[in-house]
C-alpha positions as CSV (number, residue, x, y, z in Angstrom):
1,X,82.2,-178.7,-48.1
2,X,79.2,-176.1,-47.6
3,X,78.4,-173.3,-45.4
4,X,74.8,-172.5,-44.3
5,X,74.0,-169.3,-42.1
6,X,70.2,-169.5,-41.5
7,X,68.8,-166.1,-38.9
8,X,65.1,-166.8,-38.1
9,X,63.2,-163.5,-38.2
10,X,59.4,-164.3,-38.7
11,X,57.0,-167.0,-38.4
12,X,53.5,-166.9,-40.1
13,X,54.8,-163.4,-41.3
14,X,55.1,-162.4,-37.4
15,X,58.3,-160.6,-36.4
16,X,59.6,-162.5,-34.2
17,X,61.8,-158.9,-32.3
18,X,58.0,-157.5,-31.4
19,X,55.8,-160.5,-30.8
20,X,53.5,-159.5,-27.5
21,X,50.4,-160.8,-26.1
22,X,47.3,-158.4,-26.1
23,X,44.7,-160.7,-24.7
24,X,43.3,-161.3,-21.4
25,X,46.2,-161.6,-17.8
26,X,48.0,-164.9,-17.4
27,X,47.1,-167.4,-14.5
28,X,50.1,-168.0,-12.6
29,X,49.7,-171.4,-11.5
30,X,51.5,-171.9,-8.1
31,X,51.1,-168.1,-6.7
32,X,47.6,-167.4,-8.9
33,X,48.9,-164.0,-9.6
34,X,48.0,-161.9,-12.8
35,X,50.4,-161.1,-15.4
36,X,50.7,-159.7,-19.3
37,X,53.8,-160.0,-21.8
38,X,54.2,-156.6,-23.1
39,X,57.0,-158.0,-25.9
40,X,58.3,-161.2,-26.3
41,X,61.3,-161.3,-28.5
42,X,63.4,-164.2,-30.0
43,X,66.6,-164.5,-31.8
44,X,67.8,-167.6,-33.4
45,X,70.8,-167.8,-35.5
46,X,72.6,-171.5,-37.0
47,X,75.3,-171.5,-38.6
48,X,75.9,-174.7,-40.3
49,X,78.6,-176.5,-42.2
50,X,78.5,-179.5,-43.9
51,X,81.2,-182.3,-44.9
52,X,81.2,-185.0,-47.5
53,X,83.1,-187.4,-48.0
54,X,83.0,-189.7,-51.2
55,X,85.1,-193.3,-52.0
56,X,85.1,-195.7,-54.6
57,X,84.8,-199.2,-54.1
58,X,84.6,-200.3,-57.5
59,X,83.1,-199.2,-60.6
60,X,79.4,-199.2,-59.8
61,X,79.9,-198.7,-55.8
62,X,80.5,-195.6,-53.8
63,X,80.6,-195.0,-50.3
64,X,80.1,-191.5,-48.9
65,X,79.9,-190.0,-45.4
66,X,78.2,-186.7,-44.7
67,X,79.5,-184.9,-41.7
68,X,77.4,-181.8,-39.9
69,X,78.6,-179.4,-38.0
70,X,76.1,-176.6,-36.4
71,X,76.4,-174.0,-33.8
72,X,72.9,-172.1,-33.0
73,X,72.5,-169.9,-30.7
74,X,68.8,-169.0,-28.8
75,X,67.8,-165.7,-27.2
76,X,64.9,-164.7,-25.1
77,X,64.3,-161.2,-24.4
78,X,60.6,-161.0,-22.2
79,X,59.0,-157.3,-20.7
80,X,56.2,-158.8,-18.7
81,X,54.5,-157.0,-15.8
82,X,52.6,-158.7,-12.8
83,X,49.4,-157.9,-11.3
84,X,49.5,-159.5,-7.3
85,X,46.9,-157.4,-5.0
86,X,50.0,-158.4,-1.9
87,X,53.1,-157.3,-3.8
88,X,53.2,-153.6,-5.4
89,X,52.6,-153.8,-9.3
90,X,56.2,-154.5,-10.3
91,X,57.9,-154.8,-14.1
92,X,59.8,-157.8,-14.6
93,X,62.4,-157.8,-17.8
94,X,64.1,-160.9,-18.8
95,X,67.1,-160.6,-21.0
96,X,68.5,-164.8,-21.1
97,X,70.8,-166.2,-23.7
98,X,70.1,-170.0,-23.6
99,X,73.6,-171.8,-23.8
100,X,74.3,-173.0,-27.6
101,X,73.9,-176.1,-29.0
102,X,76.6,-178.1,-30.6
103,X,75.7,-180.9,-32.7
């Protein structure tokens, strides 16, 4: 039996708590509105454990059966703020845990 807790913090050196986008206003594509992510944040935690089983069925054959279990867990944390010339400039902030996984 083994245990395996694996927190994702960077990718390509990136944090991923402070990721933003500093480039040009998103399209909106239904209401063709304007809008920039300030941050973009993501937490992703797995813990995993693992089961193996082994049985001998004679002398030169085993059989084994591996068994893994793993809970993550996904977080989205977005500041964005939209630009529509009909709607008052407004600041939207997104805070959603996505529902874990069980495998």
């Amino acid at each position: 039996m083994s245990y395996e807790r694996v927190r994702l913090d960077t990718v390509d050196g990136k944090d991923l708590d402070h990721l933003s986008d500093n480039g040009l206003p998103i399209i909106d594509a239904r209401s063709r509105a304007l809008f920039v992510i300030h941050r973009f944040a993501i937490d992703l935690l797995a813990n995993e454990v693992i089961g193996t089983m082994t049985y001998g069925l004679r002398d030169d054959l085993d059989v084994s059966v591996t068994l893994p279990l793993v809970y993550s867990r996904f977080r989205l944390d977005v500041d964005s703020r939209r630009f529509d010339p009909d709607i008052p400039e407004v600041t939207i902030r997104l805070r959603h845990p996505v529902a874990p996984a069980k495998t």
